[in-house]
N, C-alpha and C positions, 0 to 999 in steps of 0.2 A: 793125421798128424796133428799134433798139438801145436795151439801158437805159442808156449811157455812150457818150459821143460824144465824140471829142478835138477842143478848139477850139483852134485859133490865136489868133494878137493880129490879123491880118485876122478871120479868124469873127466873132470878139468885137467887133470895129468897125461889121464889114455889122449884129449883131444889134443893138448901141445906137444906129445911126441908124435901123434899121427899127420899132426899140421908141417913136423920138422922132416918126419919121415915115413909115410904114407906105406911104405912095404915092409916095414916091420914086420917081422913075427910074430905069433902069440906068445911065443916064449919072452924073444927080447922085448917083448911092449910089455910083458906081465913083470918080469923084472926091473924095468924102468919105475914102477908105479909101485912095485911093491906087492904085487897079484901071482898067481899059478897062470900059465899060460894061458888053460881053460876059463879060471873066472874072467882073464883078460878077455877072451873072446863071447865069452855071457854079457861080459859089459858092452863091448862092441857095440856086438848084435844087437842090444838094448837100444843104443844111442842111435843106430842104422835105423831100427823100426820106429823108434820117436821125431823122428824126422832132424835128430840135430847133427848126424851127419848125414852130407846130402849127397855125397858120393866120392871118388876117388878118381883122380885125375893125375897124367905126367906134366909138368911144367915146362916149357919150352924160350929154351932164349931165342927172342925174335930173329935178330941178328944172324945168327946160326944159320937159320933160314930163308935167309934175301928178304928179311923183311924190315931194312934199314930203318923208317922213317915212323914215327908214331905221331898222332895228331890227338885234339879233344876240339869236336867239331861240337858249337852250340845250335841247337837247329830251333829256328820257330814256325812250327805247322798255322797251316789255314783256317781259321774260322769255320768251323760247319755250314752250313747251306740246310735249311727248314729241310728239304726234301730227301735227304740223304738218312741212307736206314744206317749205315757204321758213320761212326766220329771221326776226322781225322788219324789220332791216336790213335786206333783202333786198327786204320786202314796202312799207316805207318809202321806199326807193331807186328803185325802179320808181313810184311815184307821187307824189313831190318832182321828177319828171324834167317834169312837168306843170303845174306850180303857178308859174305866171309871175311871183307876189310873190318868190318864190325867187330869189336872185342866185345865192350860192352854196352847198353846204351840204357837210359834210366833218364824217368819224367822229373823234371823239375818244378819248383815253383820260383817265383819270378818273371824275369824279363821273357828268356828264352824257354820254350817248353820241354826241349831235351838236351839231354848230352852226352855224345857219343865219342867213346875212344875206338881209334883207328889203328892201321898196323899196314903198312904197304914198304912195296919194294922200293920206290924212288919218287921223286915228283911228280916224274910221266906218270905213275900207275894213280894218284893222289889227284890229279887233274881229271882222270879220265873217272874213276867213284865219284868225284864230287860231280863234274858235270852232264856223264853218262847215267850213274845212278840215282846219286839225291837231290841233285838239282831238278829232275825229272820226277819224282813222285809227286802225284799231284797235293799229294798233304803238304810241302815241305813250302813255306813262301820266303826264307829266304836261311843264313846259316854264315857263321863266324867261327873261325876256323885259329888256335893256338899249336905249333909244333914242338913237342918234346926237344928239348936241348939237351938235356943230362936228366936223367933219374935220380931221384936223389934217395926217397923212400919208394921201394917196392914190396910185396909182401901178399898172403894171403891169412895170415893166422887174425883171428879174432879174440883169442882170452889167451 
């Protein structure tokens, strides 16, 4: 996979109607852009194998799913120790990959060294992740915790 991909004003059109509507046809995404359904699907498949589509996904409202309460937990891991063969991060990274309250979570720079969005059913479930789970990994030394009130902007589209 390439880390730079050159997009056209067609690329750029297949990627905003598959970001708006991901099961589109070849037919209707070829008309949408101005293509035969087949070029549409030549282009696709171009974009698939360059890596700048990275896959296809359903979207789910949380809610729907008893998963009332959304959080963005800032976490700050521990210092390495000389004798240790994985980094913190490292050791962090591999067991956030498991933790299904986890939506997304990404290192920062700054104060705190991560930051993780959450997605639970209620407080009780939100008390019991933070202090069954993350409070308990031995990377984690300490974590500050904001609760969604309202959404304001949500989204996955990129161009």
């Amino acid at each position: 996979m390439n880390d730079s991909f050159e997009l056209d004003s067609i690329d750029k059109r297949i990627i905003g109607a598959l970001q708006l509507q991901g099961r589109l046809s070849y037919e209707d995404l070829g008309s949408q852009v101005g293509l035969s359904a087949s070029a549409a699907l030549r282009r696709v498949r171009r974009l698939e194998d360059s890596g700048v589509l990275a896959g296809y996904v359903a979207l789910i409202r949380a809610r729907t799913v008893g998963l009332n309460l959304t959080a963005y937990i800032q976490v700050r891991l521990t210092k390495a120790a000389g004798n240790d063969k994985r980094s913190p991060l490292d050791l962090f990274a591999a067991a956030v990959q498991g933790w299904k309250e986890v939506i997304e979570c990404a290192a920062l720079t700054g104060e705190m060294d991560l930051l993780l969005k959450v997605a639970v059913a209620d407080m009780d479930h939100f008390s019991r992740f933070i202090m069954d789970t993350l409070l308990k990994h031995p990377s984690v030394q300490d974590c500050k915790t904001s609760f969604v009130m309202k959404p304001i902007k949500t989204g996955v589209s990129l161009l």
